[in-house]
TORBAMI-353414 format. One line per field, with one value per residue (C-alpha): x, y, z; residue number from 1. Coordinates in nm, 2 decimals, m for minus. Each point is the difference from the previous one (the first is absolute). Layout:
X = (X  ...)
Y = (Y  ...)
Z = (Z  ...)
i = (NUM  ...)
//
This chain:
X = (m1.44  0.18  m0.02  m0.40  m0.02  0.18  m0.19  m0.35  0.10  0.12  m0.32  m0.23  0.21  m0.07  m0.32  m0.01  0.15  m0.24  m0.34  0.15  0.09  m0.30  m0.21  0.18  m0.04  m0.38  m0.02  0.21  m0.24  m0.32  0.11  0.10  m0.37  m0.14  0.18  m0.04  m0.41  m0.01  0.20  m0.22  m0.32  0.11  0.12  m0.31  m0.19  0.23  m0.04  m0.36  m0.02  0.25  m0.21  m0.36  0.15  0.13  m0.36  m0.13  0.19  m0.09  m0.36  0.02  0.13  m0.30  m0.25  0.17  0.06  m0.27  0.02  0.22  m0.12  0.11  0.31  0.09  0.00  0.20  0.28  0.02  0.07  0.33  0.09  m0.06  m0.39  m0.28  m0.39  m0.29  m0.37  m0.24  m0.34  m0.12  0.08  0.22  m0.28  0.22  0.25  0.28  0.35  0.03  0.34  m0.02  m0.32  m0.03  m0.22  0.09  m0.27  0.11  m0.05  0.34  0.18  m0.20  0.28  0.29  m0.12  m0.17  m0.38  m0.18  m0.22  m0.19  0.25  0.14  0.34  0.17  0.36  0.06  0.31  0.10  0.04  0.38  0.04  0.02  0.13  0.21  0.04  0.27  0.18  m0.07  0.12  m0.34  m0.05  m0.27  m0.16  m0.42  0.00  m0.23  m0.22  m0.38  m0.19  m0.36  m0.21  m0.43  0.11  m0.38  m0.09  0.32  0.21  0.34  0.27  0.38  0.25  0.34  0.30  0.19  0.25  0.29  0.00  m0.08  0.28  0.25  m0.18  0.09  0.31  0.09  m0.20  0.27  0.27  m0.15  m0.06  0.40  0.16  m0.24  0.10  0.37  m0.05  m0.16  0.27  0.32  m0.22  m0.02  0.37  0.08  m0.25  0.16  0.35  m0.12  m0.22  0.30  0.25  m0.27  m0.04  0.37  0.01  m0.29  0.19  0.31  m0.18  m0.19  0.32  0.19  m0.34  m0.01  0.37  m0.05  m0.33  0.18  0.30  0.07  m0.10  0.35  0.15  0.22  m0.02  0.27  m0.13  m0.36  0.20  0.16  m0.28  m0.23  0.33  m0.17  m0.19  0.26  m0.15  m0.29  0.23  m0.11  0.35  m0.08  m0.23  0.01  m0.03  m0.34  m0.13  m0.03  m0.32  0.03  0.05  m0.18  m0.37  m0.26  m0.08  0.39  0.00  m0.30  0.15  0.37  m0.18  m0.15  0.33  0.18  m0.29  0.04  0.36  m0.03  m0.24  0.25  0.32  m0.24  m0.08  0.38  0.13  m0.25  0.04  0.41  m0.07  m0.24  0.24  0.30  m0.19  m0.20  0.36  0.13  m0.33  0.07  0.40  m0.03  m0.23  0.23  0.31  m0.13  m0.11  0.36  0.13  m0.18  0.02  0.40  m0.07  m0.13  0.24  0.31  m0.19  m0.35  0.03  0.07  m0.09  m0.41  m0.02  0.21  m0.24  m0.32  0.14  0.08  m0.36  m0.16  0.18  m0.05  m0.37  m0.05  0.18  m0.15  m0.36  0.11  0.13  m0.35  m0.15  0.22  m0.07  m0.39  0.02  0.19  m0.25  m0.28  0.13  0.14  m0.37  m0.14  0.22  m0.09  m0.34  m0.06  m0.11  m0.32  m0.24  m0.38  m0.21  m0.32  m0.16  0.09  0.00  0.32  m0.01  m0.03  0.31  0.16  m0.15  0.15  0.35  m0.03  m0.08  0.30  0.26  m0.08  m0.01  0.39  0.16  m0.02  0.28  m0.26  m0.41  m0.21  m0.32  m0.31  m0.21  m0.31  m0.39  m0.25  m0.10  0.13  0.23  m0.02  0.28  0.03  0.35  0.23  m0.04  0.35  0.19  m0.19  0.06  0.40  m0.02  m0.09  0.22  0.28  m0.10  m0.02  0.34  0.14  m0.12  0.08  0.42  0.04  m0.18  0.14  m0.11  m0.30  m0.09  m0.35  m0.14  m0.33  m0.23  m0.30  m0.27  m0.26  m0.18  0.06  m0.09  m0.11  0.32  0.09  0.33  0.17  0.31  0.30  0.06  0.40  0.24  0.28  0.30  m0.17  0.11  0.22  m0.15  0.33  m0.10  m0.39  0.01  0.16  m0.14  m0.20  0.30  0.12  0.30  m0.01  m0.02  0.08  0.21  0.26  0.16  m0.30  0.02  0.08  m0.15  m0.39  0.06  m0.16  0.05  m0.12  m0.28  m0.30  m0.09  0.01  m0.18  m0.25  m0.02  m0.05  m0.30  m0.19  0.06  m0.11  m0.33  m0.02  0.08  0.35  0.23  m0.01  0.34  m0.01  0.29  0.22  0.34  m0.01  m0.39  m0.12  m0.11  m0.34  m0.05  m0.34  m0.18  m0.27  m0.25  m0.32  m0.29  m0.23  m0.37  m0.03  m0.07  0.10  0.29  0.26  0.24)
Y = (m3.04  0.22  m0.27  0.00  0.37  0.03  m0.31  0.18  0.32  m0.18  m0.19  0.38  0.15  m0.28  0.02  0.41  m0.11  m0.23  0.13  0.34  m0.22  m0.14  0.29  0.15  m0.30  0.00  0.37  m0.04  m0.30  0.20  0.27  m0.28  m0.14  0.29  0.10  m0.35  0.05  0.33  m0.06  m0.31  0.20  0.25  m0.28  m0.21  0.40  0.09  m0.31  m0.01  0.39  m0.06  m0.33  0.18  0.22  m0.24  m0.16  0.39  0.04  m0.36  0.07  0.34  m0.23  m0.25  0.28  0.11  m0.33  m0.23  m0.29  m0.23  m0.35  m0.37  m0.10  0.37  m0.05  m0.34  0.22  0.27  m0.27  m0.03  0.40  0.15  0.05  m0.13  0.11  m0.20  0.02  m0.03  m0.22  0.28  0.33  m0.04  m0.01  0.16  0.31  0.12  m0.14  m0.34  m0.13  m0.34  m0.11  0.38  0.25  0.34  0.31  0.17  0.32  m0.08  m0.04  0.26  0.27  m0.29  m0.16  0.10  0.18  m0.34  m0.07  m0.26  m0.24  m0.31  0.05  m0.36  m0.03  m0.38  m0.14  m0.35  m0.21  m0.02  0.34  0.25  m0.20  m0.34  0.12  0.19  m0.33  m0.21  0.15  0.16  0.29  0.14  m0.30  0.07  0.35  0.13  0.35  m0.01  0.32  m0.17  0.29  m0.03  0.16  0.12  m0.35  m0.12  m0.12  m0.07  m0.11  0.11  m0.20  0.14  m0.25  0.13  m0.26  0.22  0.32  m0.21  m0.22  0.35  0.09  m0.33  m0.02  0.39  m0.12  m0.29  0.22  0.20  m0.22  m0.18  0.35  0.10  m0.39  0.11  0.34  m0.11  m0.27  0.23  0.30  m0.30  m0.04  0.38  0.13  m0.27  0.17  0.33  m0.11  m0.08  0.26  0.24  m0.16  m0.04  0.34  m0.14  m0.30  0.17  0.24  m0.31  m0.18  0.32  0.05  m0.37  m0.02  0.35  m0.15  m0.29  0.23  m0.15  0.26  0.10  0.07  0.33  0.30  m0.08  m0.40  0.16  0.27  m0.34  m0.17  0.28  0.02  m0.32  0.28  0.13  m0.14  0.27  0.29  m0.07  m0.10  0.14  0.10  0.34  m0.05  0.00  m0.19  0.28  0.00  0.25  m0.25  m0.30  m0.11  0.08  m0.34  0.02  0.37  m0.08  m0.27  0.14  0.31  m0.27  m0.11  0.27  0.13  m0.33  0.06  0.34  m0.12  m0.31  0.24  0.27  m0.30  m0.14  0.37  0.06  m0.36  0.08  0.32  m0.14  m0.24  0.21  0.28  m0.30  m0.07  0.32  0.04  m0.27  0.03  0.29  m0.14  m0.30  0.20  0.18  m0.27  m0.16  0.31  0.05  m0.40  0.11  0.27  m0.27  m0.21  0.25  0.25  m0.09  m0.30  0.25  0.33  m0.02  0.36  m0.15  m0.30  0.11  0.23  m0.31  m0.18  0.32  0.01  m0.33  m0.03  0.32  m0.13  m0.36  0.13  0.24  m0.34  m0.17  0.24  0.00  m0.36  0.08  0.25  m0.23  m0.31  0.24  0.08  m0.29  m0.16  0.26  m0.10  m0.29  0.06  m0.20  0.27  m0.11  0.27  0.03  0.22  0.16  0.34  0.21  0.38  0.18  0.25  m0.23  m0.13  0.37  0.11  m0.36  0.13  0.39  m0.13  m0.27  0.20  0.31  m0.25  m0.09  0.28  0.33  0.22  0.09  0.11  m0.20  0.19  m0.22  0.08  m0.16  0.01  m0.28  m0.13  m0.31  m0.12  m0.32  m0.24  m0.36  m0.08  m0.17  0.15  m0.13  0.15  0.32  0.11  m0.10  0.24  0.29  m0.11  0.01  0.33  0.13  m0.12  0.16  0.32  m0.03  m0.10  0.26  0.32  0.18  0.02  0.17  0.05  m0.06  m0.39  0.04  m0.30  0.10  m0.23  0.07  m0.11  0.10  m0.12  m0.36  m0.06  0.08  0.18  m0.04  0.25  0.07  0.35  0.09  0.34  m0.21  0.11  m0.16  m0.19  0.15  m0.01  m0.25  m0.26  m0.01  m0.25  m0.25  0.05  m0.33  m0.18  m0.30  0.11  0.37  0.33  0.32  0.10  m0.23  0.12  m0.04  m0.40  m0.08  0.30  m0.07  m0.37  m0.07  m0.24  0.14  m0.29  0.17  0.20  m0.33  m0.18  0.30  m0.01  m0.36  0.01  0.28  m0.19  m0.32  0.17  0.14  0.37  0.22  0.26  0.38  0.20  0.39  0.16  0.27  0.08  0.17  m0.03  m0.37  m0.28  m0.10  m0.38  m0.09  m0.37  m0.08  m0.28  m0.07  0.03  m0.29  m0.02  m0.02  m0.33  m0.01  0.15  m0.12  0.17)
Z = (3.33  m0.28  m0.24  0.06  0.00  m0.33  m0.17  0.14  m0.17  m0.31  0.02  0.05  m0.31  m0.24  0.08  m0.06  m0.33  m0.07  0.10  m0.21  m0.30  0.01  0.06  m0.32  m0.24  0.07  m0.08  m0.33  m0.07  0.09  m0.25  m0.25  0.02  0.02  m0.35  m0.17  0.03  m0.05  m0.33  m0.06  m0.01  m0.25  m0.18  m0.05  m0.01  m0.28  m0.18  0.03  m0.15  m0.23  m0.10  m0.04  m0.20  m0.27  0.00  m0.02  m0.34  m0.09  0.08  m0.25  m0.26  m0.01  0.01  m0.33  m0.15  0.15  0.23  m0.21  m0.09  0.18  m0.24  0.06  0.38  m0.04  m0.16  0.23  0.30  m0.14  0.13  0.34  m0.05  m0.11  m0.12  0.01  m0.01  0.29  m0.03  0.23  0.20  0.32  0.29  0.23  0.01  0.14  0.10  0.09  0.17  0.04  0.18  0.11  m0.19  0.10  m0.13  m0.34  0.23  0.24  m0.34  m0.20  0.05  m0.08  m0.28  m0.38  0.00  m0.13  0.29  m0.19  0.00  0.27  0.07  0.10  0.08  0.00  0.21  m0.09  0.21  0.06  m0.09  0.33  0.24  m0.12  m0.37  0.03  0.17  m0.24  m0.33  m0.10  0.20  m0.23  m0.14  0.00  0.04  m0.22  m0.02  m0.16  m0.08  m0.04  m0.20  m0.07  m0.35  m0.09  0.02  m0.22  0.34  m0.02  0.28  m0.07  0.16  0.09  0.08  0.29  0.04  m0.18  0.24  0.27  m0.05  0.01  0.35  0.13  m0.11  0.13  0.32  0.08  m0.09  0.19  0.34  m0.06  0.09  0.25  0.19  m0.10  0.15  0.33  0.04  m0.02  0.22  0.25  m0.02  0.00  0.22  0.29  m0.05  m0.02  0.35  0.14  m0.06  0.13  0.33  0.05  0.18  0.21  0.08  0.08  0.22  0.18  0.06  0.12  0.23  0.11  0.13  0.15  0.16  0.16  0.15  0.33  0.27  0.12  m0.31  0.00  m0.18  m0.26  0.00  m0.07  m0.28  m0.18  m0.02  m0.13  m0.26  m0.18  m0.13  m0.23  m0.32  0.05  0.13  0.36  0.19  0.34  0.30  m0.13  m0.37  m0.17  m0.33  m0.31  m0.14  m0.23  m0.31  0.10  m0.12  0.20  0.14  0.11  0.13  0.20  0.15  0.04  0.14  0.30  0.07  0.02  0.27  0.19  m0.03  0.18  0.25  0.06  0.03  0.24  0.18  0.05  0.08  0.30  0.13  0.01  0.15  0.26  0.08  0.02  0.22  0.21  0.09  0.09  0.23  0.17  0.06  0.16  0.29  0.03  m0.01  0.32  0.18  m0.03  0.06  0.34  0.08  m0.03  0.25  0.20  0.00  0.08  0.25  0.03  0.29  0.27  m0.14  0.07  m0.18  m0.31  0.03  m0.03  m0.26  m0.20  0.07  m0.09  m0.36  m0.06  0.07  m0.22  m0.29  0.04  0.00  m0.35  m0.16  0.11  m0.12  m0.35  m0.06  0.07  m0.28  m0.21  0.05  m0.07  m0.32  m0.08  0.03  m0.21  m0.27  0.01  0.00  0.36  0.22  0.19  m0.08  0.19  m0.17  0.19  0.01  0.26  0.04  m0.01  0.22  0.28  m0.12  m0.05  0.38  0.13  m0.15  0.14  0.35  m0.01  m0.16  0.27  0.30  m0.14  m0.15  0.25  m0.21  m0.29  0.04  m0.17  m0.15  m0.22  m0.31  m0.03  0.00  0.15  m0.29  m0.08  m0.27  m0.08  m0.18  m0.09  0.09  0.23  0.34  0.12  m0.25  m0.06  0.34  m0.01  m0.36  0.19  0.32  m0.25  m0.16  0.32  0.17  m0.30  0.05  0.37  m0.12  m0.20  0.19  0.24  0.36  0.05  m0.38  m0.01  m0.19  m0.16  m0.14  m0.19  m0.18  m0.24  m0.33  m0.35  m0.29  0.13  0.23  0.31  0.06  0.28  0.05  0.23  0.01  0.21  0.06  m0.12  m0.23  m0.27  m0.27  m0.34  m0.32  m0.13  0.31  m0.02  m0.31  0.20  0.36  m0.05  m0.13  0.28  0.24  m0.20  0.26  m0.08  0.23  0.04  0.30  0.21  m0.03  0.36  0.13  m0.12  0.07  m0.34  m0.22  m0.32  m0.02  0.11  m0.33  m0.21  0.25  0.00  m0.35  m0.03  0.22  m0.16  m0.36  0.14  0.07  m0.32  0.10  0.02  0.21  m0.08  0.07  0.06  0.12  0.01  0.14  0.30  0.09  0.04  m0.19  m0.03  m0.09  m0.10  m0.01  m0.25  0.01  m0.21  0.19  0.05  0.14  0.37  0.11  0.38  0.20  0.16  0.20)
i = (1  2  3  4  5  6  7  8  9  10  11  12  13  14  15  16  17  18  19  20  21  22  23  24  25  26  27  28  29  30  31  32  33  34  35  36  37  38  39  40  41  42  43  44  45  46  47  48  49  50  51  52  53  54  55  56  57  58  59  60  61  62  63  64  65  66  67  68  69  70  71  72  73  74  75  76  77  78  79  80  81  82  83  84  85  86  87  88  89  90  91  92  93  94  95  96  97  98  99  100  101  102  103  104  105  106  107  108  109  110  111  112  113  114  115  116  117  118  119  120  121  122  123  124  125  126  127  128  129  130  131  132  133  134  135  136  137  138  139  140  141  142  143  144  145  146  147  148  149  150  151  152  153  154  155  156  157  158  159  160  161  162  163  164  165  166  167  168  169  170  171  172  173  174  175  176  177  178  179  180  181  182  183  184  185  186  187  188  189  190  191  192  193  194  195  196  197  198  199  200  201  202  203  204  205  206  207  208  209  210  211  212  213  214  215  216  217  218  219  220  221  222  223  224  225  226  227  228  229  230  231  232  233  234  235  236  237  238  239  240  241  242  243  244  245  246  247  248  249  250  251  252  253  254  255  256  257  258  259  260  261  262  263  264  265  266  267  268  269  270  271  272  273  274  275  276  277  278  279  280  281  282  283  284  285  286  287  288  289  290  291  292  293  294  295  296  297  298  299  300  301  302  303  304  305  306  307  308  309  310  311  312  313  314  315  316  317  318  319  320  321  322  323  324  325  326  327  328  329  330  331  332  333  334  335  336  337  338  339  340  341  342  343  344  345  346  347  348  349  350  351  352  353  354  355  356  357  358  359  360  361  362  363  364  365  366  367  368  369  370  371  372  373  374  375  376  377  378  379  380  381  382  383  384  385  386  387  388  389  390  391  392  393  394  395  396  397  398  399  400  401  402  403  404  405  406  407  408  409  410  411  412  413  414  415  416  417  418  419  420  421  422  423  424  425  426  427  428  429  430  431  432  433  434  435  436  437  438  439  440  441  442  443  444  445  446  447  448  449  450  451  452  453  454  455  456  457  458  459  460  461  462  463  464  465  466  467  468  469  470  471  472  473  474  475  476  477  478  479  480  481  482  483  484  485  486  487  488  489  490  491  492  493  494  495  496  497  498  499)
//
């Protein structure tokens, strides 16, 4: 199974390195092309200025001198140009290329001021494409100024095969080191590829053998193998990747693991703590219970006071450990994203009026008073678990507040939610606890553990249920004059009622 993971990352790297290579030569090429014609059209431009030119001096010549006779044109072949008379006037004019006559106006600007005149640049037939191959690069090239002359016409004939045989010759010097260059940036650009993604691939193999930790691994296994890291400064849990001097590709990336590292040790540090204070929950209960079963055993046969003393203690703390492990499933589900959640509209203050009529039916030490108008207030939500929110919200208060201070709940609409609140005379809660009142197993005051019966669940769970529903919990309190805890839910149109 390593084997395959290590040949499929070998196999997405070379691929990276590949499609990149690839992705460069083509660019380099693209510019290359993009050069080559550019070049080749100022080129064959140049040449054909440079060439109209010559036959615009030439031209000034024979309008001095005359057109010169046959034997004189049979001489002449022997340089670069020729002149010879015309039976008649060129019935055309402009520039012709080829089989292609272009307007004298698109060259008017480019060319000499003769208007009356065909233009023809003549390429032989071997001479732009396979000529420079074959030895002859500018064989047939030729430039002819055809003039009307006042009804003396004369063609002049430039050979081009000279200058054209320099282009082609700077043009293959030209093309051998561009195919040189692209074949050593093909080498070069795959080693520089590579050395860049090297931090990548050290990062994905540190990640992958991180990833496939086994699940009870300890903190100092988890430390050594997060040490693999070392090559990138990264040796432990609690070390982080430095960013400050990598690229940004890198520093982008290093910055995600070093958040999935935080997120990964966050994680690891609450599960250990909810483990080790799950644990002492639970010893406690079971430490009674032996203790009384002891009492049992020794005295409790024929002492019926001692007995029932021992049943009482033993059905109290079973029922808190039921109700433990309830608490603990219930989160545990919500974890792990499993809790069964029925959504319907239904209007809260049924659900709040359901709770104050329970809760003052059971408790008798505190009075109970209610805040609320006849309208409805409708919510789409869970009716299950919004009612054991504000149960929980409302045992709390009920723990922690003396008897007969005075438990308020109060509901109303603001702002398009409805806000449900648990008002109590308690000793509230200190400024340095109230961060981590909603923390699992966390209370405030410590030595009130066995007294309250709690088990330091409830806020979570409450928590939980009001951000499953896509609202939140509201703390207000002060030392020494109550606490007032506060549930808020979006509202949602009123679509029937249950209660």
């Amino acid at each position: 199974m390593a084997s395959k993971s290590k040949r499929d990352r070998g196999g997405i790297r070379s691929s990276i390195v590949l499609r990149l290579n690839l992705r460069l030569f083509l660019r380099l090429l693209g510019i290359y092309l993009t050069t080559d014609l550019l070049l080749l059209l100022l080129a064959w431009g140049g040449l054909l200025l440079w060439a109209d030119r010559q036959c615009g001096e030439i031209s000034q010549l024979v309008e001095a001198r005359g057109v010169p006779s046959a034997e004189a044109t049979v001489w002449m072949s022997a340089g670069d140009y020729t002149v010879a008379a015309l039976d008649e006037a060129p019935s055309e004019y402009g520039l012709r290329i080829g089989g292609l006559l272009l307007p004298m106006s698109l060259g008017k600007q480019l060319l000499s001021e003769e208007e009356q005149a065909l233009r023809v640049l003549s390429l032989g037939e071997e001479s732009l494409f396979f000529g420079p191959w074959r030895g002859h690069p500018g064989r047939g090239v030729t430039y002819t100024l055809s003039l009307a002359n006042s009804g003396e016409p004369y063609a002049i004939a430039l050979d081009l095969e000279q200058p054209v045989t320099l282009m082609a010759f700077a043009g293959r010097v030209l093309l051998v080191c561009q195919l040189l260059s692209l074949f050593l940036n093909l080498l070069r650009n795959a080693g520089t590829i590579k050395k860049t993604l090297r931090p990548i691939q050290e990062l994905a193999a540190a990640a992958a053998r991180l990833g496939s930790a086994p699940p009870n691994m300890s903190a100092a296994e988890l430390s050594a193998l997060a040490g693999r890291l070392d090559e990138i400064n990264a040796s432990h849990l609690d070390k982080r990747i430095p960013v400050s001097g990598t690229q940004k590709e890198l520093r982008d990336l290093a910055e995600a693991i070093n958040a999935m590292l935080d997120r990964l040790g966050a994680a690891y540090r609450a599960q250990m703590r909810f483990v080790s204070d799950a644990s002492h929950e639970l010893r406690t209960p079971i430490a009674v219970i032996q203790g009384y079963a002891s009492l049992l055993d020794r005295w409790g046969k024929d002492d019926p006071a001692t007995r029932q003393e021992a049943i009482d203690a033993i059905r109290g703390e079973a029922q808190a450990m039921k109700e433990l492990v309830e608490q603990l499933l219930f989160l545990a589900r919500g974890d792990n994203d499993t809790m069964q959640v029925e959504m319907a509209d239904f209007d809260l203050t049924e659900v709040a009026a359901q709770v104050y009529r329970e809760t003052g039916m059971i408790d008798q030490t505190h009075p109970f008073s209610a805040h609320w108008g006849r309208a409805p207030v409708p919510v789409h939500a869970d009716l299950g678990l919004i009612k054991q929110c504000v149960r929980v919200l409302v045992d709390n208060s009920i723990k922690y507040t003396p008897a007969g201070g005075e438990i308020s709940l109060a509901l109303e609409l603001s702002e398009g939610t409805a806000r449900l609140s648990v008002q109590d005379e308690g000793d509230g809660i200190d400024a340095a606890s109230l961060p981590h009142i909603f923390e699992r197993f966390y209370r405030a005051d410590q030595s009130r553990d066995r007294k309250t019966g709690g088990t330091g669940l409830g806020l979570s769970i409450a928590q939980y249920i009001a951000e499953r529903h896509g609202g939140w919990l509201e703390v207000l309190s002060r030392r020494g004059v109550g606490t007032r805890m506060t549930l808020v839910l979006p509202l949602a149109p009123m679509s029937g009622t249950q209660g």
